[in-house]
GUMIMI-558525 format. One line per 5 residues: number of its first residue (from 1); their letters; for each residue y, x, z of N, C-alpha, C. Coordinates in steps of 0.1 Angstrom, whole numbers, plus 2048, in hexadecimal, padded with zeros to 3 digits. Layout:
# residues N
NUM) A) Y:X:Z:Y:X:Z:Y:X:Z  ... $
//
This chain:
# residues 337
1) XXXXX) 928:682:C3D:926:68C:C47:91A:689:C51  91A:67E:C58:90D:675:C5E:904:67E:C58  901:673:C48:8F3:677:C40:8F0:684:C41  8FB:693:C41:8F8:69B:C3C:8EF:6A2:C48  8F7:69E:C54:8F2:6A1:C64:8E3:69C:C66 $
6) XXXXX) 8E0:693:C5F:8D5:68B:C63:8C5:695:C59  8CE:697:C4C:8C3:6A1:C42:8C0:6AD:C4A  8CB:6B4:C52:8CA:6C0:C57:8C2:6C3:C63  8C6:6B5:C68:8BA:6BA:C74:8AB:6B4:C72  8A8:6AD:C68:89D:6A8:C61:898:6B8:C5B $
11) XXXXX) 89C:6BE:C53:899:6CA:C4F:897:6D7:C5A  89F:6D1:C62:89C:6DF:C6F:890:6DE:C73  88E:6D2:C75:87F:6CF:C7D:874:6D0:C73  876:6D0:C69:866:6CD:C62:867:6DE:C60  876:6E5:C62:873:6F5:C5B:86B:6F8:C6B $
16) XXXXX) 86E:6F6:C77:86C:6F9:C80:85D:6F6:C80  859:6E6:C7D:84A:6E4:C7C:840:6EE:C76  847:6F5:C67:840:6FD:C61:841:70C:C67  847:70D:C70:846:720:C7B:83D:71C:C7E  83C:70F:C87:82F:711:C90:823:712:C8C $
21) XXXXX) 821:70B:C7E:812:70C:C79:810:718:C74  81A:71D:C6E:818:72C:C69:816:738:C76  81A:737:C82:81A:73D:C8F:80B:738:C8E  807:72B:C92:7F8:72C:C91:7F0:72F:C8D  7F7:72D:C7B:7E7:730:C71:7E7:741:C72 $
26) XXXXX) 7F0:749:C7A:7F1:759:C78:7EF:75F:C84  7EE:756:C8E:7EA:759:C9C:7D9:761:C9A  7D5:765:CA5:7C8:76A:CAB:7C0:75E:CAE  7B4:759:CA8:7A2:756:CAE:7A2:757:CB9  7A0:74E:CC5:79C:752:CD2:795:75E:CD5 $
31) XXXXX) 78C:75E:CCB:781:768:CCC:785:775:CCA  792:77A:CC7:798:786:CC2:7A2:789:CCE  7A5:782:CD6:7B1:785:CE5:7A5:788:CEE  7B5:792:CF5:7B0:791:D00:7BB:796:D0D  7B7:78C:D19:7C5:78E:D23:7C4:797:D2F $
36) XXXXX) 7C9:79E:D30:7D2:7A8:D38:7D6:7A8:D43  7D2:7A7:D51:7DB:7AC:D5A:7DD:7B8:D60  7E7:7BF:D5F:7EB:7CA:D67:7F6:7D1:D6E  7F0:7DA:D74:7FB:7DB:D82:801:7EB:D78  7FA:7F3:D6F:800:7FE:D68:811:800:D63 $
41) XXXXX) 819:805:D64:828:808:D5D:824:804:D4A  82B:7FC:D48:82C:7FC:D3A:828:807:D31  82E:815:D39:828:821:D2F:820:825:D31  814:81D:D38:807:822:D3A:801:818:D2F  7FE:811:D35:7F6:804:D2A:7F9:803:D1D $
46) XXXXX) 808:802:D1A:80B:802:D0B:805:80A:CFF  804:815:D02:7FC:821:CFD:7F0:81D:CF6  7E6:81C:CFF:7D8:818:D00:7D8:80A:CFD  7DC:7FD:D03:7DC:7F1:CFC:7DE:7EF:CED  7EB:7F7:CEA:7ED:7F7:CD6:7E1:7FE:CD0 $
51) XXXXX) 7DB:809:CD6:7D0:815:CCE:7C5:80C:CCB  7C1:803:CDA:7B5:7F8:CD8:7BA:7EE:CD3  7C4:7E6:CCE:7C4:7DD:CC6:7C4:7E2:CB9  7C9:7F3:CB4:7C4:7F8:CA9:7B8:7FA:CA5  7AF:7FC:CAA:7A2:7FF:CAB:79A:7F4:CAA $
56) XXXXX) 799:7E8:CB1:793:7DA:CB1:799:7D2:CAB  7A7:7D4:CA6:7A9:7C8:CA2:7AA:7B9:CA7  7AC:7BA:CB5:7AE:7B2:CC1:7BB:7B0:CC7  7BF:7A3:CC5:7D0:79E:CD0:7D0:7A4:CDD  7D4:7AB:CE0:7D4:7AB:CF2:7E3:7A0:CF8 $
61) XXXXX) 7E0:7A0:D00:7EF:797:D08:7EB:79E:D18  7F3:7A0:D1C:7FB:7AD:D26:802:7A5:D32  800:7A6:D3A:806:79C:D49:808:7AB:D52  814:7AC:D55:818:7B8:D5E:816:7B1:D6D  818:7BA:D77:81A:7B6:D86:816:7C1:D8F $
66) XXXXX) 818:7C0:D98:80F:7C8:DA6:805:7C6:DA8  7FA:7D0:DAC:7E9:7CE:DAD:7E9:7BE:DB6  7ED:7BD:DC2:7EA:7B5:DCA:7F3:7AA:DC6  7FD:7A8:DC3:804:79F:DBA:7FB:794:DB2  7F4:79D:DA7:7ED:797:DA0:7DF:795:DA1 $
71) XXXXX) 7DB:79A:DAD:7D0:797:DB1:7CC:78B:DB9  7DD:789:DBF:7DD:778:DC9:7E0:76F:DBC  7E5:773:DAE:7E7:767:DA7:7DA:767:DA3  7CE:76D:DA0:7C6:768:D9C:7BA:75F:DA2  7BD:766:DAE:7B2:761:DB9:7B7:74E:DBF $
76) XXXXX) 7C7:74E:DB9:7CA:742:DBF:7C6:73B:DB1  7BD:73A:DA7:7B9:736:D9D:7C7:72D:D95  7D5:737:D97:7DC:731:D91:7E0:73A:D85  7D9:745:D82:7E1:750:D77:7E0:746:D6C  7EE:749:D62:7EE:743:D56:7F7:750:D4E $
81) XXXXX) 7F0:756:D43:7E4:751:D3C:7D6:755:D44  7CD:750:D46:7BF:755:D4A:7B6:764:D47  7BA:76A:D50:7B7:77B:D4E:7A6:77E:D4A  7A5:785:D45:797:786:D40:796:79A:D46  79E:7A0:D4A:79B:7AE:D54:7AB:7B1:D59 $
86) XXXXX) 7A8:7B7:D66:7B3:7BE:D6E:7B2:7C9:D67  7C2:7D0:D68:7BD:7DD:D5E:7C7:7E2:D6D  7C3:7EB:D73:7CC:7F7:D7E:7CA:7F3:D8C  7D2:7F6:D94:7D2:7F1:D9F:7C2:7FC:DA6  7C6:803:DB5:7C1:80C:DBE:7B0:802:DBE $
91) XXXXX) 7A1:807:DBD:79A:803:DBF:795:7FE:DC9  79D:7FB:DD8:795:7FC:DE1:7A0:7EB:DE1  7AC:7E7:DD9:7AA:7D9:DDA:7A4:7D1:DCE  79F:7D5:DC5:796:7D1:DBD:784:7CC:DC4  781:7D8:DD2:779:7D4:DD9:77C:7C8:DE2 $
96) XXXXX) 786:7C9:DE3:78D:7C1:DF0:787:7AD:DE9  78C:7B2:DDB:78F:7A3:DD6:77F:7A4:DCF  772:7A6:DD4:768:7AA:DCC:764:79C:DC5  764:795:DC9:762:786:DC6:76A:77E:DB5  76E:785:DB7:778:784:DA8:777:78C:D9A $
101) XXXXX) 769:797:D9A:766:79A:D92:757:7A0:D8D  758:79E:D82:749:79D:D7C:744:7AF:D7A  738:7B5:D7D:737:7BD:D7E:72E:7C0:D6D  734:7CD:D6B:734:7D4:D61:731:7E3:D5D  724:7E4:D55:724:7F6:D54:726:7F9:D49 $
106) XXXXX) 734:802:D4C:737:804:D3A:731:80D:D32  733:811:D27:72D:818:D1F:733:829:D21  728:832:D22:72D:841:D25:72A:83E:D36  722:838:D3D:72A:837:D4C:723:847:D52  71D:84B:D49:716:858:D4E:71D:862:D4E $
111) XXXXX) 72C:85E:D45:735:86A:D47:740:86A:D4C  73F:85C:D57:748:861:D5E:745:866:D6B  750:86D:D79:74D:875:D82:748:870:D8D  73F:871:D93:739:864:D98:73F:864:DA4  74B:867:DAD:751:866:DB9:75C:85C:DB4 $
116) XXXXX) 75B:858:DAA:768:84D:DA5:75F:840:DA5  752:842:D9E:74D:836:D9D:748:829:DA4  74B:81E:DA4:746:818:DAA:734:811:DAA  733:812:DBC:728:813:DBD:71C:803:DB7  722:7FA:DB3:71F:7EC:DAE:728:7E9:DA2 $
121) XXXXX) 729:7F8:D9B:730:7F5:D8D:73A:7EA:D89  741:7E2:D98:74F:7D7:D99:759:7D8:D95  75F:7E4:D92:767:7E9:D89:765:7F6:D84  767:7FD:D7A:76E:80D:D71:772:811:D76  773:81D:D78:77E:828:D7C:784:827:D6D $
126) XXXXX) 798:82E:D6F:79E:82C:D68:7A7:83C:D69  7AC:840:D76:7AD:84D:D78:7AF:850:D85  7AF:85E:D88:7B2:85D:D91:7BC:866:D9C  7C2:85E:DA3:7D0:85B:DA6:7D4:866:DB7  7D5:86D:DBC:7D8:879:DC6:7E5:86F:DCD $
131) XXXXX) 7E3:86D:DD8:7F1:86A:DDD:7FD:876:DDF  80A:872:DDF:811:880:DE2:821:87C:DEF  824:884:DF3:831:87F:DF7:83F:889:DED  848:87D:DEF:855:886:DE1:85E:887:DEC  865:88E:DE9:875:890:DF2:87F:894:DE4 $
136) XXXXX) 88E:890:DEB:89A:894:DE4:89D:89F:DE7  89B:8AC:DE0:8A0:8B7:DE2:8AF:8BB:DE9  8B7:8B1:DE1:8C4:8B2:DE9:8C8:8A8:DF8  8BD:8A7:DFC:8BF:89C:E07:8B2:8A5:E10  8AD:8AF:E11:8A1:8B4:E16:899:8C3:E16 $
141) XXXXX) 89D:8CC:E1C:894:8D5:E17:884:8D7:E19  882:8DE:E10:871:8E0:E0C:866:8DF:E1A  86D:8E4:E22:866:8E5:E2E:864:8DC:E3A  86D:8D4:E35:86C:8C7:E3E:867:8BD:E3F  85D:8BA:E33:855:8B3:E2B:847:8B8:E27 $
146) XXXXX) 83D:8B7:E2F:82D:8BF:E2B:821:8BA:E33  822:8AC:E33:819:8A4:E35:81A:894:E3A  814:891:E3D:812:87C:E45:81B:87F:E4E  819:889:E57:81F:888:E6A:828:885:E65  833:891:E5D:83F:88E:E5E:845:881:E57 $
151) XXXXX) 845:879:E54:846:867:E53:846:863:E5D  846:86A:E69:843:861:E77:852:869:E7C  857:874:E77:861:87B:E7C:86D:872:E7E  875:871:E8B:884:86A:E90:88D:86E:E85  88C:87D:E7D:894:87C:E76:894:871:E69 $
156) XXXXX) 886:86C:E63:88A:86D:E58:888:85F:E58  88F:856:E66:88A:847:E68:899:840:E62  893:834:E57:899:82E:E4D:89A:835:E40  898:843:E42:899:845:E34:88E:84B:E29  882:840:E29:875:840:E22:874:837:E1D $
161) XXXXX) 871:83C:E0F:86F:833:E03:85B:82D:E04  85A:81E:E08:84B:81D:E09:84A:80D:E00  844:80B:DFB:845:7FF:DF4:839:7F7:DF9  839:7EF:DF7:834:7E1:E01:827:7DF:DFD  81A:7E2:E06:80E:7E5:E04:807:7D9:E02 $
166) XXXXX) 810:7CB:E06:807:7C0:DFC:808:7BD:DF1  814:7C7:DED:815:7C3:DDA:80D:7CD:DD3  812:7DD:DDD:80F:7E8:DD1:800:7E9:DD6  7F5:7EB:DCE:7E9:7F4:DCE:7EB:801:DD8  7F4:80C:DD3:7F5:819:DD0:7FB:81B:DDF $
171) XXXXX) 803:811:DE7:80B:810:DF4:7FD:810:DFE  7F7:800:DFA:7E9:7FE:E03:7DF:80C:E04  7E1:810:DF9:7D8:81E:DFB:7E0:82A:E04  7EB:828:E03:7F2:837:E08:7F2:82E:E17  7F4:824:E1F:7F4:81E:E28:7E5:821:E31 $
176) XXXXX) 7DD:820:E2B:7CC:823:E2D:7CC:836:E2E  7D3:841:E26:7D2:84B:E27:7DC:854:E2F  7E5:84D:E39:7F0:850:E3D:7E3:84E:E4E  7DF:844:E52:7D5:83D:E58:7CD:844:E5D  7C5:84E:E50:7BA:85A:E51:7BD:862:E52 $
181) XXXXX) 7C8:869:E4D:7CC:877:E4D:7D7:87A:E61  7DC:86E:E65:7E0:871:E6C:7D6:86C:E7F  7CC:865:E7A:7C3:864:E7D:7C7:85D:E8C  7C0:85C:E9C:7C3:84E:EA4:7C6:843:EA4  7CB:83A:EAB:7C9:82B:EAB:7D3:826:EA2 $
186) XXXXX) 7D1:81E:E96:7D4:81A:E8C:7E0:812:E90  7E4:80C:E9D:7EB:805:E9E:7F5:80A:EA2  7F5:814:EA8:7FF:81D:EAB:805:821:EA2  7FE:82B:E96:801:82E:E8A:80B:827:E84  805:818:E83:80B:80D:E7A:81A:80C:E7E $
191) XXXXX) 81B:80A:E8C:826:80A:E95:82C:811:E93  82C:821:E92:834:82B:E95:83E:829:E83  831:827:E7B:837:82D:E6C:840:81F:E69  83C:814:E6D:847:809:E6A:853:808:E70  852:810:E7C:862:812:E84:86A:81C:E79 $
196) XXXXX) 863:829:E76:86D:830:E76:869:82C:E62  869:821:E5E:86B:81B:E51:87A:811:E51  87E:811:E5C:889:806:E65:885:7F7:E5F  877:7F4:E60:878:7E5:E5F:876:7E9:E4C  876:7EE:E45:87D:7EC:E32:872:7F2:E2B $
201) XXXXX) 86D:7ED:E21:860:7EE:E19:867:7F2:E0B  864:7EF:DFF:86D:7ED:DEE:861:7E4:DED  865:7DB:DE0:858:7D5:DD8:851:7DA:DD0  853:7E6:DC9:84B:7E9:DC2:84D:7FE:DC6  83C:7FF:DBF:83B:80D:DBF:846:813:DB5 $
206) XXXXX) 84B:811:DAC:850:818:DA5:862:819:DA9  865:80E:DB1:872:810:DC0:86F:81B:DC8  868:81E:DC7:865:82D:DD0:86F:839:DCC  869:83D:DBC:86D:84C:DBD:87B:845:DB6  882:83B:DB3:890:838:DB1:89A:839:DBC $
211) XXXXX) 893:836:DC8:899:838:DD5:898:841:DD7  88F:84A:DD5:892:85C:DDA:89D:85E:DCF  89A:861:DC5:8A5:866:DBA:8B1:865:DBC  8B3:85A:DC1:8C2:852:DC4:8C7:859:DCD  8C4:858:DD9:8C7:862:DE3:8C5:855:DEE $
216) XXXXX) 8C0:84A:DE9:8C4:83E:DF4:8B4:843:DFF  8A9:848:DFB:8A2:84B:E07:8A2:85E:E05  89C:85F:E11:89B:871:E12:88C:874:E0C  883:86C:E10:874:86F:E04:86D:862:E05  861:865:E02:857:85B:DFF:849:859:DFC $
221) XXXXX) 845:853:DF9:835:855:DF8:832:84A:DEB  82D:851:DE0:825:84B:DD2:81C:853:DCC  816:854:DBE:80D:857:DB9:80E:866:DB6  805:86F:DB1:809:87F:DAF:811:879:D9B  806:871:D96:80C:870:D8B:819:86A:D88 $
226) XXXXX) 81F:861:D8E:829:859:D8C:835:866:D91  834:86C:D9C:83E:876:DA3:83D:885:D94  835:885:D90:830:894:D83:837:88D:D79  836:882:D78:83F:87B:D6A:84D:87D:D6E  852:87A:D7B:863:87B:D7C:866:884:D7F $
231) XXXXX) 85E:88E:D7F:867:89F:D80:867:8A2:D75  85F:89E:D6C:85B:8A1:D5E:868:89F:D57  86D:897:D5D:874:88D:D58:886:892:D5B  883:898:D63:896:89F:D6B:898:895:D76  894:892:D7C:896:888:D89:896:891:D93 $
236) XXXXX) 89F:88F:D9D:8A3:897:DA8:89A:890:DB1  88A:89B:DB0:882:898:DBC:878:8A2:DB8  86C:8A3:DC5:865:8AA:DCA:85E:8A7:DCA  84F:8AE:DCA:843:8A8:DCF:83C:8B2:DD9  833:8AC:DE4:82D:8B4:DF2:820:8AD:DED $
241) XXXXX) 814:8B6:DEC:809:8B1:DF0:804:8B1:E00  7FF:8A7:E07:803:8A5:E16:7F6:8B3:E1C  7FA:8BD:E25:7F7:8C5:E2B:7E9:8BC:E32  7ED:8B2:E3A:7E2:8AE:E3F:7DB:8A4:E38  7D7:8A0:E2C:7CE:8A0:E22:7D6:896:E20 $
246) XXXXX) 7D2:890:E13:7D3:881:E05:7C8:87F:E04  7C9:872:DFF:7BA:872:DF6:7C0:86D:DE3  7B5:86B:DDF:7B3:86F:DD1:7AC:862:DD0  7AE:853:DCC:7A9:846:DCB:7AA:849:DBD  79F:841:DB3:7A6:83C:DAA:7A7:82E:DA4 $
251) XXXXX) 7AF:82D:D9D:7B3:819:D96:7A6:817:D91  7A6:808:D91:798:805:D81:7A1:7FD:D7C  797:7FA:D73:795:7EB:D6B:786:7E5:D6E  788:7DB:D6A:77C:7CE:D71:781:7C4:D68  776:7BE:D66:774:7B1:D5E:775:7A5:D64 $
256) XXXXX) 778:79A:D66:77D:790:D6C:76E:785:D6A  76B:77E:D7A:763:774:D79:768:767:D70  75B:764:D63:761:755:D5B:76C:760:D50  76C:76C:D4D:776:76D:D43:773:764:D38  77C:764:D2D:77D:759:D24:774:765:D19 $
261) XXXXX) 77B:771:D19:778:77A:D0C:770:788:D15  766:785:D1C:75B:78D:D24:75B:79B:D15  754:793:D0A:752:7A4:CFE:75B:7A8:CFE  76C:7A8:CFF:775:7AF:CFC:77B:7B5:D06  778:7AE:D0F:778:7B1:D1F:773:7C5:D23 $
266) XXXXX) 767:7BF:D20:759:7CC:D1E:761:7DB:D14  762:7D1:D0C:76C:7E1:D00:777:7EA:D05  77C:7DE:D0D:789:7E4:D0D:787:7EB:D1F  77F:7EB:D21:77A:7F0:D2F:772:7FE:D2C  76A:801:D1E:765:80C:D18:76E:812:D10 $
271) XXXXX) 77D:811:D0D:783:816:D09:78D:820:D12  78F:81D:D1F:795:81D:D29:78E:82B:D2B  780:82D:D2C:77A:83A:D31:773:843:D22  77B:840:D1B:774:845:D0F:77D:857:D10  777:85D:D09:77C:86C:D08:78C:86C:D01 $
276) XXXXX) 791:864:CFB:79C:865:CF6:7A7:85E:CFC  7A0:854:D06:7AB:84D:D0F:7B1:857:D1A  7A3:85A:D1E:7A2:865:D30:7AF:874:D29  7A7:878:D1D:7B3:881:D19:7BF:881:D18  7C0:876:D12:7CF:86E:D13:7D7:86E:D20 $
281) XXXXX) 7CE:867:D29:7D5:867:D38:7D9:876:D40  7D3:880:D3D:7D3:88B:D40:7E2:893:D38  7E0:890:D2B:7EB:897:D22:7F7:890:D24  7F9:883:D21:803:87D:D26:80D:877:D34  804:872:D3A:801:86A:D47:800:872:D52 $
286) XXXXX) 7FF:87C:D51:7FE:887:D62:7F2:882:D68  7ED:87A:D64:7E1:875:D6C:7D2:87C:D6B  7C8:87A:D71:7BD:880:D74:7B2:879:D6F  7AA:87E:D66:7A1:87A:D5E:796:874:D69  78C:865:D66:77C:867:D6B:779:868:D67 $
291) XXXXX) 778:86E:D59:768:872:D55:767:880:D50  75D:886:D52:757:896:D51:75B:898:D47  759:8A9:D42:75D:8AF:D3A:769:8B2:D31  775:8B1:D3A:784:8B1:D36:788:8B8:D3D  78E:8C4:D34:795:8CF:D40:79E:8CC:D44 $
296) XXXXX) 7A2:8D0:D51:7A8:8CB:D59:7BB:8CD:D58  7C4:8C8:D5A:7D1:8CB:D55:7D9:8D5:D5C  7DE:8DD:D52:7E2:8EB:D57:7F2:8E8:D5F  7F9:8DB:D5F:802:8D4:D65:7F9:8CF:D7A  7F0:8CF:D7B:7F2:8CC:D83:7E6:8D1:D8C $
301) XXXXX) 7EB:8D5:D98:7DF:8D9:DA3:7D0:8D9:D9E  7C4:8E1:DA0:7B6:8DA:DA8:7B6:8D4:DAD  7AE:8CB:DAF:7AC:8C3:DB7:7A8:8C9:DC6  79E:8D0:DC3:799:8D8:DCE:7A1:8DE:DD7  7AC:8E3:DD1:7B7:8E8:DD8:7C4:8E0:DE2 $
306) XXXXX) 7BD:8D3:DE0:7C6:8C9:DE9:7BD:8C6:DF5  7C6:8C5:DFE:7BE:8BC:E0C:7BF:8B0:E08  7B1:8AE:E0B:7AD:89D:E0A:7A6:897:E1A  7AC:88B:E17:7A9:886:E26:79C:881:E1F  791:87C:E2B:784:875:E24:786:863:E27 $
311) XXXXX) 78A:85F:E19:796:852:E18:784:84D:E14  782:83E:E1F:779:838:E1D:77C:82D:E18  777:82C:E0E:77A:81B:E01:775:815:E09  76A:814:E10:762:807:E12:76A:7FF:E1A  771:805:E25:777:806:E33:787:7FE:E2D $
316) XXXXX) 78C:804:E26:797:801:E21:796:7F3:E1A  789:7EE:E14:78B:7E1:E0F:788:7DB:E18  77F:7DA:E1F:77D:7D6:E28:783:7D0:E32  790:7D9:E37:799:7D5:E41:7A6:7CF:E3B  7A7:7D2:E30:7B0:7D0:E24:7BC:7BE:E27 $
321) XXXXX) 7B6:7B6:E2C:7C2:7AC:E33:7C6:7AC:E42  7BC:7B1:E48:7BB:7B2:E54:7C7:7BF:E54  7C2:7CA:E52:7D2:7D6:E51:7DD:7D1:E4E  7DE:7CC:E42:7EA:7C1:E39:7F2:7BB:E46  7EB:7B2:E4C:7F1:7AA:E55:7F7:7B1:E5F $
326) XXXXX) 7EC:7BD:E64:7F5:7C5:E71:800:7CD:E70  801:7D1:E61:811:7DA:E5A:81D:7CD:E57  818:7BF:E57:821:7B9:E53:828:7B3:E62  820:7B6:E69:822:7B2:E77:82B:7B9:E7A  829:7C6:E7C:830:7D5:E81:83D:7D5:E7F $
331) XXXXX) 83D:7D1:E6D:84C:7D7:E67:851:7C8:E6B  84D:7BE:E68:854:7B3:E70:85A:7B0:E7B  854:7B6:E80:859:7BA:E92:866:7C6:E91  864:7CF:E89:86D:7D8:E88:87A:7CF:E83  878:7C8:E7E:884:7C2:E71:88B:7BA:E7E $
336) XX) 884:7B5:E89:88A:7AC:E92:894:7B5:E9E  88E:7BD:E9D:895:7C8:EA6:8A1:7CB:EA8 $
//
């Protein structure tokens, strides 16, 4: 019985020895991968990352997270595996962290629309994104809800769904256009909207419209696309384009300083704005095309037809830890209260 214990786990291991070299000898070339970080929902990226590994014939490997999330792992030079491009995440913290990526002009850059592009080619536009506010129809009528001010309303304190603008991209942006659209001293602002938030954030943007749905908040503030996908969807919620303007930011992608796979880096950066991706985002995604010549989707508004606040990128990266700190201060103080 001994001997027979002793053959079997002798045989386990040399079968086990032979997975791995077979895992190796069938694995991907360095030269064929390539790594991934992004702040996108699974059903964005998945799409488009399988089409381009059809197409190239290229491994990708895929690292999820929050824009700012994974923008402190990388900058603390501890990401593992080692990213070779950010794929999502609001562009104005991709400026913020400009130091972290290699600038790049992709291919077609003449077609896309040039109020998306950036002005030192540091990252792609990817699409572009309308802020909105949602409400629970059965917790709210229509009219109580039709712009920024009302987030400042006594009634609707504690019950706003806002997710935490050092993780989400899409929060730091609607925190910046809440800022403009309601316009005077920012500190006030800051003040007034973290009281009547009672001290309470969520961690991620996509806790937002779960918490309206639920009935656990009365509304909220996220993307026009993410809000068009869950009505789409039968979710008990609303969408308000804000009376006193939104703005209209959109995500990139950006190529990473020192990537390991810079050519595949570059591809999958011209695939992103190619005519069959942007249509894609449009047909499936609720999202809004950058680049020209794509009619426009019969699901959702003109553009023209929304108030837009005049949302300054420069401004917004710019102040981008300095705000951070004063909203974390605010709601801090609220939470002590």
């Amino acid at each position: 019985m001994k001997r027979f214990l002793i053959f079997f786990l002798v045989f386990t291991l040399l079968l086990s020895g032979c997975t791995q070299k077979q895992a190796q000898d069938f694995g991907p070339a360095d030269g064929d991968t390539l790594v991934i970080y992004t702040s996108h929902k699974k059903e964005v990226w998945w799409p488009i990352v399988k089409e381009f590994e059809s197409r190239t014939g290229l491994w990708v490997q895929v690292v999820e997270g929050g824009t700012n999330e994974l923008l402190e792992t990388i900058r603390s030079g501890k990401a593992d595996p080692i990213p070779d491009l950010m794929f999502g995440g609001g562009v104005e913290s991709l400026e913020a962290n400009a130091s972290l990526f290699s600038p790049y002009i992709c291919a077609q850059a003449d077609r896309l629309l040039p109020q998306y592009r950036s002005g030192e080619d540091l990252w792609t536009p990817f699409s572009a994104l309308p802020l909105v506010l949602i409400y629970n129809p059965k917790l709210l009528s229509p009219d109580s809800l039709t712009g920024w001010s009302d987030l400042l309303k006594p009634s609707l304190h504690g019950r706003i769904a806002f997710a935490d603008p050092a993780v989400s991209g899409s929060s730091y942006t609607a925190l910046v256009t809440l800022l403009e659209a309601l316009g005077g001293d920012h500190d006030t602002v800051l003040r007034e909207f973290a009281r009547n938030l009672d001290g309470k954030q969520l961690p991620s943007s996509g806790d937002v419209l779960s918490a309206v749905a639920s009935g656990e908040c009365s509304v909220g503030v996220t993307l026009e696309e993410t809000a068009s996908r869950r009505i789409a969807a039968g979710e008990q919620l609303a969408m308000v384009y804000p009376a006193d303007g939104t703005s209209c930011v959109s995500d990139g992608c950006a190529i990473l300083v020192g990537a390991r796979h810079p050519e595949n880096a570059k591809k999958f950066v011209d695939f992103t704005v190619s005519r069959d991706v942007q249509q894609l985002l449009q047909d499936q995604f609720c999202r809004r095309p950058v680049r020209d010549g794509l009619e426009p989707s019969a699901s959702l508004p003109d553009l023209a037809a929304i108030a837009q606040v005049d949302y300054n990128l420069r401004w917004a990266s710019e102040h981008r830890d300095s705000l951070l700190m004063s909203w974390a201060f605010y709601l801090g103080s609220e939470e002590e209260e």
